[in-house]
C-alpha positions in Angstrom: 12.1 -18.2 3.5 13.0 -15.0 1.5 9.5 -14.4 0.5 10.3 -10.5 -0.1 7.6 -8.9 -2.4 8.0 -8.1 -6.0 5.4 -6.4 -7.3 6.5 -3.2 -8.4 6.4 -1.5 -11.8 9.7 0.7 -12.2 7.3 3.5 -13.7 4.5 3.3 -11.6 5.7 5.5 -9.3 2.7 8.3 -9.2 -0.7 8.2 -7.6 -3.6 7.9 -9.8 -5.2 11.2 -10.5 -7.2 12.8 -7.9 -5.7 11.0 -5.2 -3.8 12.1 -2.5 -0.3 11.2 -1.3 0.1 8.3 1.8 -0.4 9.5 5.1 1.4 8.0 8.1 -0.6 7.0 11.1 -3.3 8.5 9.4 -5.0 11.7 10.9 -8.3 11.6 12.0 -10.6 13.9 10.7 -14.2 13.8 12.6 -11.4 14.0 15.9 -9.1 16.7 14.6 -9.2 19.5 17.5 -8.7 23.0 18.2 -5.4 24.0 17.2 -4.2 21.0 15.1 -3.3 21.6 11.6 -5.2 20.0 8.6 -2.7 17.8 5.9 -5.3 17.9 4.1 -8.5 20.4 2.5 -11.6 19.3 3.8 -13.8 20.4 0.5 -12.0 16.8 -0.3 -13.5 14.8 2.9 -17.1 13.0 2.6 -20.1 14.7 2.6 -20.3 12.1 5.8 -17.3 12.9 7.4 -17.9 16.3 7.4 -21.5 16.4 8.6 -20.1 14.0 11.3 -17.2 16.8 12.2 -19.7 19.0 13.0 -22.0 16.9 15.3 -19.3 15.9 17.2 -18.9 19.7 17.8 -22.7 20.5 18.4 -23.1 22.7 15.2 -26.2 22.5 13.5 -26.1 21.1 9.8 -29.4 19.9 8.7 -30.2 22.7 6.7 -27.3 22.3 5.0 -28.1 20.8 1.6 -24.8 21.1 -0.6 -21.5 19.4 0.5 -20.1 23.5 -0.2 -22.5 24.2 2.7 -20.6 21.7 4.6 -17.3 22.6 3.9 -18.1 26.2 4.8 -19.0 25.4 8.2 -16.3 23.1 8.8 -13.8 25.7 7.7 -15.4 28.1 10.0 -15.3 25.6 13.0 -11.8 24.7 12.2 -11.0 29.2 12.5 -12.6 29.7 15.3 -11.1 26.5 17.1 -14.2 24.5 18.1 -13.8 21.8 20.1 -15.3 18.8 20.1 -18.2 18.0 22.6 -19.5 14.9 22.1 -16.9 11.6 21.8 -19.0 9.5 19.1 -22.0 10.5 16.8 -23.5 9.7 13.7 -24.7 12.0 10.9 -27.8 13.3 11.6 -30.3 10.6 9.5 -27.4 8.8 8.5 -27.9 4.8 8.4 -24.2 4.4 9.3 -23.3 2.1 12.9 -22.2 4.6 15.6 -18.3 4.2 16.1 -18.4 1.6 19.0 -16.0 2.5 21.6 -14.1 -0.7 23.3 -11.0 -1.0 25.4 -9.5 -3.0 22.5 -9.0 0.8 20.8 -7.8 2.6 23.8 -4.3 3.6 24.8 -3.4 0.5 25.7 -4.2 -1.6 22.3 -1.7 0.7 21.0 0.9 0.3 23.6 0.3 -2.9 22.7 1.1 -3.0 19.1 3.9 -0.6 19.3 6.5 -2.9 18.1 5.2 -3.2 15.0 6.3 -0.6 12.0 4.8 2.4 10.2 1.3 2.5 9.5 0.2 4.1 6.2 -2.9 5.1 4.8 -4.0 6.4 1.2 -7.5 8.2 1.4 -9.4 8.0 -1.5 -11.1 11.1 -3.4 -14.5 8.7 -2.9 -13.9 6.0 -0.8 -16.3 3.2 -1.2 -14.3 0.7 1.1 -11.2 -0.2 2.6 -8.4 -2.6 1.8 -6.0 -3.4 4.2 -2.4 -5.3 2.5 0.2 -6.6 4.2 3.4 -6.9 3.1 5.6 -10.0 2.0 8.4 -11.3 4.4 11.8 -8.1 4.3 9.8 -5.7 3.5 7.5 -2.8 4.7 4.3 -0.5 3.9 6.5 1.3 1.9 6.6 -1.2 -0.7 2.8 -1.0 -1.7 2.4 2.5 -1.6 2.2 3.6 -5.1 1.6 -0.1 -6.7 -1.6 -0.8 -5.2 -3.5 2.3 -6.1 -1.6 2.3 -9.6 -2.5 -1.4 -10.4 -6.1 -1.9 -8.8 -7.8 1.9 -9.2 -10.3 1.5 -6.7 -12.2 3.7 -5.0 -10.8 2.7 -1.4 -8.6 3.8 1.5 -5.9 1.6 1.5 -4.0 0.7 4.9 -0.8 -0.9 4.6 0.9 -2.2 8.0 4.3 -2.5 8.5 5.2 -6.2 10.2 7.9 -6.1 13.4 11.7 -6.5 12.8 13.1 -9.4 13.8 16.6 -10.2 13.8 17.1 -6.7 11.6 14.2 -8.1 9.2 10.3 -6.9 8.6 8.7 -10.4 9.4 5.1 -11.4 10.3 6.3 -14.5 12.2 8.7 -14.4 15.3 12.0 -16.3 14.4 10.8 -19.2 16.1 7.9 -19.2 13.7 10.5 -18.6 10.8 11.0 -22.8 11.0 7.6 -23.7 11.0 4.7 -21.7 12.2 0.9 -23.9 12.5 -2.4 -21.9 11.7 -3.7 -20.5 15.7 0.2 -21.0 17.3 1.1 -18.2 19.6 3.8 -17.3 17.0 1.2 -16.0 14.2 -1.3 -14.8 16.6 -0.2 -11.7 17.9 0.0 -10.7 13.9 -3.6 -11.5 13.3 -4.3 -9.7 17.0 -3.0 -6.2 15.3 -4.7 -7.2 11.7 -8.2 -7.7 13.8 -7.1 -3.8 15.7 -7.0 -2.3 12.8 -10.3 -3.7 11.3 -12.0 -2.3 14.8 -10.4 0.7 13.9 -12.0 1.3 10.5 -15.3 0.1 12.0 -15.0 2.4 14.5 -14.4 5.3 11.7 -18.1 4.3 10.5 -17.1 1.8 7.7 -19.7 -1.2 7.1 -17.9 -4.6 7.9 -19.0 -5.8 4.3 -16.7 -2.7 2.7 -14.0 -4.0 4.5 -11.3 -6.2 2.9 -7.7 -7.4 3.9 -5.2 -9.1 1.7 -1.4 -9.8 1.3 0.8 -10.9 -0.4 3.4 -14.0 0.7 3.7 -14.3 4.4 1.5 -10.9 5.0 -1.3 -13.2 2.9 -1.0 -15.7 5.1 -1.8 -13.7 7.8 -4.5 -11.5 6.3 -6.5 -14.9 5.4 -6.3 -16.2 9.0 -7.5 -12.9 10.4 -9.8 -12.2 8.1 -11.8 -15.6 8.7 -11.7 -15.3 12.4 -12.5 -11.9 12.5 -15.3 -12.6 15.8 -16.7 -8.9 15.7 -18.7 -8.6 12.2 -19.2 -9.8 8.5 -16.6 -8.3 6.5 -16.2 -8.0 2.5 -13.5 -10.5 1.5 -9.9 -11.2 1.4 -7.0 -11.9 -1.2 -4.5 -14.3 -0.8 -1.6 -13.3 -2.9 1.3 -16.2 -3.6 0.7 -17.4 0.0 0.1 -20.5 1.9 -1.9 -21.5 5.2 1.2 -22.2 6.9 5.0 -22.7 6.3 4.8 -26.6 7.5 2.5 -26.9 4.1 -0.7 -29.5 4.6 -4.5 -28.4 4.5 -4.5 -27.9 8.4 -8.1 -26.6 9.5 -8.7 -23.0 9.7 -10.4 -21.1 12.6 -13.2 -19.7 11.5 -15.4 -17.3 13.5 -19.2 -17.3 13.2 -19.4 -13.9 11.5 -17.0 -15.3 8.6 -17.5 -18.5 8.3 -18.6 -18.1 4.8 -16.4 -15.1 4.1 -15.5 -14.9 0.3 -11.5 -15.9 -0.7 -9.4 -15.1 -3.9 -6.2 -16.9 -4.2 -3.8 -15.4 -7.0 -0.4 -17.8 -7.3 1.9 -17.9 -10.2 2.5 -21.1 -11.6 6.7 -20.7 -12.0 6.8 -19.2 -8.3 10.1 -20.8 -6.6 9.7 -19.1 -3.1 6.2 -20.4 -2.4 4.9 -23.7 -4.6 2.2 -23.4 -6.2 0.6 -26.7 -4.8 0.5 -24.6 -1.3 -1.9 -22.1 -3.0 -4.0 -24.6 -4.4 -3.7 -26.6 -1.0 -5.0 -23.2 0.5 -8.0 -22.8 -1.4 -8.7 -26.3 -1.1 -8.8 -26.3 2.7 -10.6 -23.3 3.2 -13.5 -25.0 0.3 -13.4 -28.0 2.4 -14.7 -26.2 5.4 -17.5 -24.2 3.4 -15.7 -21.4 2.8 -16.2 -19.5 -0.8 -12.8 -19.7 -2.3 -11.8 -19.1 -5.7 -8.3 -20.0 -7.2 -6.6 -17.9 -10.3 -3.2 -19.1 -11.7 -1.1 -17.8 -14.0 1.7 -19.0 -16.3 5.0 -18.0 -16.1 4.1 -15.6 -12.9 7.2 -16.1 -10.7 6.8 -15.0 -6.7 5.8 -11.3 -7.9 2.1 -10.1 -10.0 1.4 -9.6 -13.7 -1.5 -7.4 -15.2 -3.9 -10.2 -14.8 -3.6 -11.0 -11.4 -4.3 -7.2 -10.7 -7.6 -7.2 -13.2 -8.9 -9.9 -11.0 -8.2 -8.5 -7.9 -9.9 -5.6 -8.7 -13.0 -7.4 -10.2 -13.4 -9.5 -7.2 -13.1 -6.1 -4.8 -15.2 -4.0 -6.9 -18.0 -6.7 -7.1 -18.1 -6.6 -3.4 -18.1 -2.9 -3.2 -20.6 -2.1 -5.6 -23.9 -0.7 -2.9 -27.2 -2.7 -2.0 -30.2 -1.4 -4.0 -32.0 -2.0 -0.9 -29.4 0.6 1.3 -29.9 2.9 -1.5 -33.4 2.9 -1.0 -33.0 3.4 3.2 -31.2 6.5 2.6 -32.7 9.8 3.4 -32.9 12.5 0.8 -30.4 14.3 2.0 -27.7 11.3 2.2 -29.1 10.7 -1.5 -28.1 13.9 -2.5 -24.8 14.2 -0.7 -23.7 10.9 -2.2 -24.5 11.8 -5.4 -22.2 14.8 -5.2 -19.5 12.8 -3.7 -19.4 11.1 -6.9 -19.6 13.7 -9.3 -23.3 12.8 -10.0 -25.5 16.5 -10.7 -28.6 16.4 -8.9 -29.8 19.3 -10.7 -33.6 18.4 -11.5 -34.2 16.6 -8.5 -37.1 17.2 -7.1 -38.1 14.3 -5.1 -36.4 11.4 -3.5 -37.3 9.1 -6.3 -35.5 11.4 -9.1 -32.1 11.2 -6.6 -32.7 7.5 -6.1 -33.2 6.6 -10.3 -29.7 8.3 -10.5 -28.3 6.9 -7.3 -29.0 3.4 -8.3 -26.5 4.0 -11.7 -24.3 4.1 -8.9 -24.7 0.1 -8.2 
């Protein structure tokens, strides 16, 4: 099936301001080493990121109190070609998982995955999650990059995958799949193995499971729903199933569903003229994944061919910013000095802040 992507506005072709341009196979800052050059200036990184630069590099931070402090000592470490000393650390008092190392994000997950196309992501000035799209059957990463941030405005780093070619074509599915691929057949899997890699990969960066989301559109939706829900290693945030379907065969064929997302929350978006994908296989989506106790919703819209329309983007972006907004009670874990820094991430003054419980009443506007 042709089920090439649509959704593109003809004069949505800037990123929103303050954000910065798509980088490809996306450079890692807490690992950048002696020598290597910077795409990017690091007064923009995370107060996180940067106070996790400089642990990995045994320079002392704590009694640095403003993200400018920070970026000083970064900037200095970066001139004088510090290298790094330690292979995984957390902020000093941060609440943030370690980065777990496993063999699954070694050199040979990525030998692994070669075949499929370019990787890009699009940091975020304040990055409150992650998003990872896939793309619709013919096309590429490429597609996304300015519609998504355009359309949804989220504070998120988006990572957009680019699917294998097949027979000259960008295609989740091998050829064989092309006639009729069943949820968990070895045709689909190896797409859902590289979907799950790059979920480790943004866990491993320090981002909570729960801030993590992964969507598509068409056949890249499909996919994104099946990893998502089987997704073995941790809870994450939810997923979006754009004018997609469970699998090309149609039916309500039981989904795998892993114990840590079992109960993972599902938005499916279909237009109710689409002619590539009918809408009776959204709705027989939804329905299936409702019938094994998953929490799915289902939005329709009239006259929506196989492409988006304004309100399919309004509720994408109010079911992902419901799910990003931060737990009162992880608010009220943080230190001080995390307070502070997120509060200046954010643009939030902190002048008149005297004690933890004067960052924490303006913190929690943040919710």
């Amino acid at each position: 099936l042709p089920l090439r992507s649509s959704w593109s506005f003809a004069n949505l072709n800037r990123f929103p301001q303050g954000a910065q341009g798509p980088r490809v196979r996306s450079y890692s800052r807490a690992t950048a080493g002696a020598g290597e050059g910077l795409p990017e200036d690091v007064s923009e990184w995370p107060a996180r990121e940067l106070r996790k630069y400089l642990e990995q590099r045994s320079i002392r931070h704590k009694d640095c109190f403003e993200k400018i402090e920070l970026v000083d000592r970064v900037k200095d470490a970066i001139a004088r070609g510090v290298p790094k000393t330690l292979d995984t650390a957390s902020p000093e008092g941060s609440n943030a998982k370690a980065p777990r190392a496993s063999p699954r994000d070694g050199a040979d997950e990525a030998r692994r995955f070669a075949q499929f196309g370019e990787l890009v992501e699009i940091p975020s000035p304040t990055e409150d999650g992650v998003f990872i799209f896939l793309h619709g059957f013919g096309d590429s990463a490429r597609g996304f990059v300015s519609q998504l941030p355009n359309l949804l405005q989220l504070p998120v780093r988006y990572v957009l995958p680019t699917a294998p070619s097949m027979v000259g074509v960008r295609s989740w599915f091998t050829p064989a799949a092309l006639g009729g691929a069943a949820p968990g057949s070895v045709a689909m899997q190896e797409s859902v193995n590289y979907v799950h890699h790059l979920i480790r990969q943004q866990l491993a960066r320090g981002v909570p499971g729960k801030k993590i989301f992964v969507g598509g559109f068409s056949q890249g939706g499909c996919i994104a729903v099946h990893a998502a829900l089987s997704f073995p290693d941790e809870s994450l945030g939810g997923a979006v199933a754009a004018s997609t379907f469970l699998s090309l065969g149609g039916g309500r064929s039981p989904v795998t569903l892993s114990d840590a997302n079992r109960r993972l929350p599902v938005l499916g978006c279909h237009g109710e003229a689409d002619t590539a994908v009918p809408i009776s296989a959204g709705r027989d989506l939804v329905e299936t994944l409702r019938s094994q106790g998953v929490p799915a919703e289902f939005k329709s819209y009239p006259s929506m061919d196989h492409a988006y329309c304004p309100e399919e983007a309004r509720d994408v972006t109010d079911f992902l910013s419901q799910r990003l907004k931060r737990d009162p009670k992880e608010l009220a874990a943080m230190s001080a000095k995390e307070l502070k820094a997120l509060l200046l991430e954010n643009g939030v003054s902190t002048l008149g802040c005297f004690e933890k419980a004067d960052l924490l009443e303006r913190a929690s506007a943040l919710v």
